[in-house]
C-alpha positions in Angstrom: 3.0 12.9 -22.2 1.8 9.2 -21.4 2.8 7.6 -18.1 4.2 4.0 -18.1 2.0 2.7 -15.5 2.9 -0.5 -14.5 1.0 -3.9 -15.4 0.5 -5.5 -12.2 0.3 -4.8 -8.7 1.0 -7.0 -5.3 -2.0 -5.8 -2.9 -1.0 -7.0 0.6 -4.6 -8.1 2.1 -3.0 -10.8 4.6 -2.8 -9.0 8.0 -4.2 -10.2 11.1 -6.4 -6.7 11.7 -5.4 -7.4 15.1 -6.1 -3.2 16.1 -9.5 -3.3 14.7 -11.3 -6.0 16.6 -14.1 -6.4 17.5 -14.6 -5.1 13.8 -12.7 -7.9 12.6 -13.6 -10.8 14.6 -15.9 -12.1 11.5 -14.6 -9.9 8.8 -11.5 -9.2 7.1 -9.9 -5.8 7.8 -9.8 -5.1 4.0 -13.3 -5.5 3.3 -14.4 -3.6 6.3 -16.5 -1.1 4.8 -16.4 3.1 4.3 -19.9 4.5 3.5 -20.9 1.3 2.1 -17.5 0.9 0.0 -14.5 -2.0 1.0 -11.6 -0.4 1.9 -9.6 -2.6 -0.9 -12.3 -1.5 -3.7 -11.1 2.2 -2.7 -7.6 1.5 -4.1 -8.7 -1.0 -6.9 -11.1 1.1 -8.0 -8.7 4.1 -8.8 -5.8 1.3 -9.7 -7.8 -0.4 -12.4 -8.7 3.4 -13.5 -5.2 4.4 -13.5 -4.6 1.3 -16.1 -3.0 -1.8 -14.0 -4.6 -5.0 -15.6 -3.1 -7.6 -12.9 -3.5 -8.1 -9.5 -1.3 -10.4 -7.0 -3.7 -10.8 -3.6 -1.5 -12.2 -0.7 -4.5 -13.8 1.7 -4.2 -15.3 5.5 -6.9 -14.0 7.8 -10.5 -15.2 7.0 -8.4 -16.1 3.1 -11.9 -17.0 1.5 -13.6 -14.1 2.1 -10.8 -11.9 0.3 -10.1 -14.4 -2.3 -13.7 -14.6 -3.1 -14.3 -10.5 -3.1 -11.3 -9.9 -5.4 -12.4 -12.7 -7.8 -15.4 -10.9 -8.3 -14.1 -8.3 -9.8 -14.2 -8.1 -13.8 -11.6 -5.1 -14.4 -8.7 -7.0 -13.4 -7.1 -10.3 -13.9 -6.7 -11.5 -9.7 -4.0 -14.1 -8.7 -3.5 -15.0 -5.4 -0.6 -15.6 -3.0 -1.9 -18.3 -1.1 -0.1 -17.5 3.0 -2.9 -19.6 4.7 -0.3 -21.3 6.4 1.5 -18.4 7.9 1.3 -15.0 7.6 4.7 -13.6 6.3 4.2 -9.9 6.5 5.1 -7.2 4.4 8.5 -8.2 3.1 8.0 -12.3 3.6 4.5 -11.9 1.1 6.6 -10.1 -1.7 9.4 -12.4 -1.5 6.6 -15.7 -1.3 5.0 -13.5 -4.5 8.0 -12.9 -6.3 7.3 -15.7 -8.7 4.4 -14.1 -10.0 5.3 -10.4 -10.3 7.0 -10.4 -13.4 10.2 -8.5 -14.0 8.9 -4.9 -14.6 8.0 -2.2 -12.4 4.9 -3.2 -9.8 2.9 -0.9 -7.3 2.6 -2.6 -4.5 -0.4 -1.1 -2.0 -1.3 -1.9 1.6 -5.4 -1.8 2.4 -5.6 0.3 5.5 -5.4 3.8 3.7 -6.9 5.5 1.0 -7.2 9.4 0.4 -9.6 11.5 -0.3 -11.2 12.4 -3.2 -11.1 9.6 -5.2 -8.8 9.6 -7.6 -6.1 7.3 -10.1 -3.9 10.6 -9.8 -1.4 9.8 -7.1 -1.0 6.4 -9.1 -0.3 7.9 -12.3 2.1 10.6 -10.6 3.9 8.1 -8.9 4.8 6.2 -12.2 5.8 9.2 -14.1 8.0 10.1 -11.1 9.7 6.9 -10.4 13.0 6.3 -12.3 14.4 3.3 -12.5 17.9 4.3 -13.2 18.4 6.2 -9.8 16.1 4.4 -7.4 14.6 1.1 -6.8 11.5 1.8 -4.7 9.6 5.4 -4.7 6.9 5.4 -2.0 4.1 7.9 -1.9 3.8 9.6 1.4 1.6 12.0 3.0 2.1 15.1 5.2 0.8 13.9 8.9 -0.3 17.1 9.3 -2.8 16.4 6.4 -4.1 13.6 7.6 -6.7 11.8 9.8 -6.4 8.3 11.6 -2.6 8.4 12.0 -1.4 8.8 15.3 2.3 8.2 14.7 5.4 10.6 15.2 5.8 9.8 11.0 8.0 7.7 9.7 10.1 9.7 7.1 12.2 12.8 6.4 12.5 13.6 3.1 15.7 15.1 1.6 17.2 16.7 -1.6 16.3 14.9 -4.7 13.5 13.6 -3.3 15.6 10.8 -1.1 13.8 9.6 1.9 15.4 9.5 5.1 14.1 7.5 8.2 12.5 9.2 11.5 15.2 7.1 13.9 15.6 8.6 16.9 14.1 12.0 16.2 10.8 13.0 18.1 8.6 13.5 15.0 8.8 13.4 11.3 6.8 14.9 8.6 5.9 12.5 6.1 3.9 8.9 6.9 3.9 6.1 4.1 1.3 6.6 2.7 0.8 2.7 1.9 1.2 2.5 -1.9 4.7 2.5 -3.7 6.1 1.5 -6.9 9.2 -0.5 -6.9 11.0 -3.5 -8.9 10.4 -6.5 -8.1 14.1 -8.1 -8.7 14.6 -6.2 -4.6 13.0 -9.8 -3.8 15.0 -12.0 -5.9 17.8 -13.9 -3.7 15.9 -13.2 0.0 14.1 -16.1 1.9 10.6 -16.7 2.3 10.3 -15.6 5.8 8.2 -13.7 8.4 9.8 -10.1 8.0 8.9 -6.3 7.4 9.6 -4.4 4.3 11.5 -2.2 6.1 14.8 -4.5 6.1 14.4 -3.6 2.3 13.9 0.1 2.6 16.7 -0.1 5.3 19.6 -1.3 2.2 18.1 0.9 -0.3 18.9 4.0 2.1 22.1 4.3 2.7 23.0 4.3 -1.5 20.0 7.0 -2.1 18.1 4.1 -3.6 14.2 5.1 -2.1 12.6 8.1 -3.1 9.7 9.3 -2.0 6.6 11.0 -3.9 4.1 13.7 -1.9 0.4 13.0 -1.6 -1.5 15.7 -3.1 -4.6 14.6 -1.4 -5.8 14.1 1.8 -5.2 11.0 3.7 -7.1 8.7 5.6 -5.3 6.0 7.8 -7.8 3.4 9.0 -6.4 1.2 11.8 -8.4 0.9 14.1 -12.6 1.2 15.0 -12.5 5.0 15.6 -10.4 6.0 12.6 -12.9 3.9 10.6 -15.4 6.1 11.9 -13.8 9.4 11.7 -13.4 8.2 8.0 -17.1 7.6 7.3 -17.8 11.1 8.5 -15.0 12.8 6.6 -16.1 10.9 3.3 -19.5 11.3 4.2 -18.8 15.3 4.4 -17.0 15.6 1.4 -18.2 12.9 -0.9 -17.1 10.0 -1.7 
């Protein structure tokens, strides 16, 4: 059965990399590199793979060294969300994008994750999963306990029909975002251009059973700050990569 993957993608690229200085005092966190390979090109290399054609590149910290690695590549057609003048974070750079997303389906992907091994799979599962009729976002998440960088209690529980909960106030939980979802972009259509998190999104889709969540069938590796980076050279370096 072919998967509908969708056409473009929103790669969020703007952050501040404030956790893995001195690392990124001179270089942006998304091109900081993993046995020789930028953490961005170890989603877009599996994205273009998996069949997106477009990508939507929100840029603030040290913006022309992102802008010009993305424009190098020839797989993709690159557009970029220009947030040079503040950075808007995860819910302020979609609703700045929106505009440029289209009206179908996107992925949208963070850069300070990938899993391990390389593969477009999760990306094509994800797009055969999500169903537009019964949710509006479906985030791929991984089992913390399958893992290596993250150091968080997790962030979601997830419930029948694959409805995602949030931790709250419980001690732990056993599924981390995973940093890549697929979701329409009409979510954004009527909110403000301002400095917020996605999670005021996630946090209306809840309550009506609106975000779903998708398992990682791979292991995952978180990169935030300069030790995770270097647990991840040595994991990839073990098991290829």
């Amino acid at each position: 059965m072919s998967v509908s993957v969708p056409h473009t993608a929103m790669v969020l690229a703007a952050g501040l990399g404030t956790r893995m200085r001195p690392l990124t005092d001179a270089t942006p966190k998304p091109l900081l590199k993993v046995r020789g390979k930028a953490l961005i090109d170890r989603l877009l290399d599996p994205l273009a793979e998996a069949g997106v054609k477009r990508i939507v590149v929100n840029v603030h910290y040290l913006a022309d060294q992102v802008e010009a690695h993305v424009k190098a590549r020839t797989d993709v057609e690159v557009i970029i969300s220009d947030e040079r003048g503040e950075v808007l974070e995860t819910g302020g750079g979609l609703a700045k994008a929106r505009p440029l997303l289209g009206d179908d389906p996107i992925y949208v992907l963070n850069t300070d994750a990938f899993w391990g091994p390389e593969s477009p799979a999760p990306f094509l599962e994800l797009a055969e999963a999500f169903d537009p009729a019964a949710e509006d976002e479906r985030l791929l998440i991984a089992a913390t306990d399958r893992a290596l960088g993250f150091d968080g209690a997790g962030d979601f529980f997830l419930e029948a029909g694959n409805r995602l909960i949030r931790r709250g106030t419980a001690p732990s939980a056993p599924w981390a975002y995973a940093g890549v979802r697929i979701m329409k972009p009409q979510l954004y259509d009527s909110v403000a251009v301002e400095r917020f998190s996605a999670l005021k999104i996630w946090d209306g889709l809840i309550p009506n059973g609106r975000l779903a969540g998708h398992t990682l069938d791979r292991f995952w590796l978180h990169v935030g700050d300069p030790k995770a980076l270097a647990d991840a050279e040595m994991w990839v370096a073990c098991h290829g990569g």
